[in-house]
N, C-alpha and C positions, 0 to 999 in steps of 0.2 A: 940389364937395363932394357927400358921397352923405349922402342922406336917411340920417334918424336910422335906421328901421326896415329899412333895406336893409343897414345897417350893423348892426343888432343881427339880422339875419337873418342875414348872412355871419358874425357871432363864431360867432353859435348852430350853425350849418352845420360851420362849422370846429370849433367845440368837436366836434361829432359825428362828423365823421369821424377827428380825434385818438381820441375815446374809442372808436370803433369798433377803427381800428388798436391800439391799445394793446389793449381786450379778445381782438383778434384775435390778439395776441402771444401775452397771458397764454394763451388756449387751446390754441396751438399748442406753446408751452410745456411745459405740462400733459402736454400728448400726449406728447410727445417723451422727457419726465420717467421716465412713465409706461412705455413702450415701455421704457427703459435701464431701468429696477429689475425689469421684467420680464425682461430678457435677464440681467442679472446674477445673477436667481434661477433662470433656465434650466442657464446656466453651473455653479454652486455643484452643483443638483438632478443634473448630468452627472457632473461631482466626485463626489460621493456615491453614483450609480450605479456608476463604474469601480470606487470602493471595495469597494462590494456583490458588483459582479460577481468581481473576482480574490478574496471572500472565497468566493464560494460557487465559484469552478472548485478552490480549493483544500480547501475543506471536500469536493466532491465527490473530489475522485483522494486524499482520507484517507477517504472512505466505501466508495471503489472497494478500497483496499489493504489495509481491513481485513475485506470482505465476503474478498474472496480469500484471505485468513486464514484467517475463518473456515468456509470452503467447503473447506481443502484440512485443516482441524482435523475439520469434520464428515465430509468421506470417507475421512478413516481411519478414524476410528471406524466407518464403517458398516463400511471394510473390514475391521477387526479383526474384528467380526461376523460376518460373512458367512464370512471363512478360517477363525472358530471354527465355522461350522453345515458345513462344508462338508467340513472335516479330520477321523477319526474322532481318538479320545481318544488314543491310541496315537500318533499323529503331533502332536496338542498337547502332550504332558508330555514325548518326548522320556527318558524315566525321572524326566523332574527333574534332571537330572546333566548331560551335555551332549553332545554331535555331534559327527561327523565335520566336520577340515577337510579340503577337496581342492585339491591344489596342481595347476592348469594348466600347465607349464613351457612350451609354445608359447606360448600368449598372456600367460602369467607374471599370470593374474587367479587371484584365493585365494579359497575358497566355504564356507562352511558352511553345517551345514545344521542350523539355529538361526533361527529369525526374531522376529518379533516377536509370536510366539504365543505362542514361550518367554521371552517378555521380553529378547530384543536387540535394543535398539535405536541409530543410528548415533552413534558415541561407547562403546559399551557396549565392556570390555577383555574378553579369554578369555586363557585359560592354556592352550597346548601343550604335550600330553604324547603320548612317543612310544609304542613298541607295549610297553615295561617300565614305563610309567604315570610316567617321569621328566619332568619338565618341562624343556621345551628352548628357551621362547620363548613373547611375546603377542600377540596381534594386539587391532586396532581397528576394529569394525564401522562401516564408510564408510555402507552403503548396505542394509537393513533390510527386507525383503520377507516376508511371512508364515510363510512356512518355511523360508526358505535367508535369507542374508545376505553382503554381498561386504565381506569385509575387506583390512586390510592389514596386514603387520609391524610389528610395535615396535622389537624387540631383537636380532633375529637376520636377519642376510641371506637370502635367498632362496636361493642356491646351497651354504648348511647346512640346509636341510630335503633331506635324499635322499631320503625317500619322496614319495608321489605323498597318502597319505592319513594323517591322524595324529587324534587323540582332542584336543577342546575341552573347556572347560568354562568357566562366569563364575569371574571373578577375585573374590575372597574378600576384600571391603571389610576 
């Protein structure tokens, strides 16, 4: 038999190292706990950034296409400026009436000479009229330059305009 006090020594021993192990759990536990809500709010926090990120690459290439908007809105207008300081008066009014168009037939490209000083611009229609001021056909300003303009036919083939030069004018909404 073991003495009383050797035997209330070993429970007491043994309770202690039970509760030792068991707090040793509990902490480790904790820990363990602790680490997974923190990876789970890493996780979530990366979620949230990829969101972030694909809104701003997209908010930037809509920041990027609308600056270039406005950068090719802003140099026309400087260029309309500038072709008006630079053109005397006589080459902006044009009479107010309208221009020659000139028919290339080698390279079959049509010009007048009308720009956007006279207010053509691409989309803008003209009316052909021949050297007895009948109208023979319209064309469509494709392409809009300060004082000439590159158009194209409407109504009439290329191989019935015979001359080489014919009289324009805006089409009369």
């Amino acid at each position: 038999m073991i003495p009383k006090n050797k035997k209330r020594f070993f429970v007491w021993g043994l309770s202690l190292v039970i509760l030792s192990v068991t707090m040793g759990g509990v902490f480790v536990y904790s820990l363990l706990d602790a680490q997974r809500l923190q990876l789970s709010e890493v996780h979530a926090l990366q979620a949230q950034l990829d969101v972030s990120q694909r809104q701003k690459n997209s908010l930037v290439s809509r920041m990027e296409e609308l600056e270039r908007t406005l950068d090719a809105s802003i140099s026309l207008d400087r260029g309309l400026v500038k072709a008006r300081q630079n053109y005397n008066q006589k080459e902006n009014s044009r009479d107010g009436n309208g221009g020659y168009l000139w028919v290339d037939r080698q390279s079959q490209t049509l010009l007048i000479t009308l720009g956007s000083l006279n207010g053509v611009m691409p989309g803008s229609r003209l009316v052909i009229y021949d050297q007895q001021k009948k109208p023979v056909g319209s064309v469509k300003a494709e392409t809009s330059l300060d004082a000439i303009s590159y158009v194209s036919l409407l109504d009439v083939p290329l191989n019935q305009l015979k001359e080489d030069y014919y009289w324009v004018e805006p089409e009369e909404n």
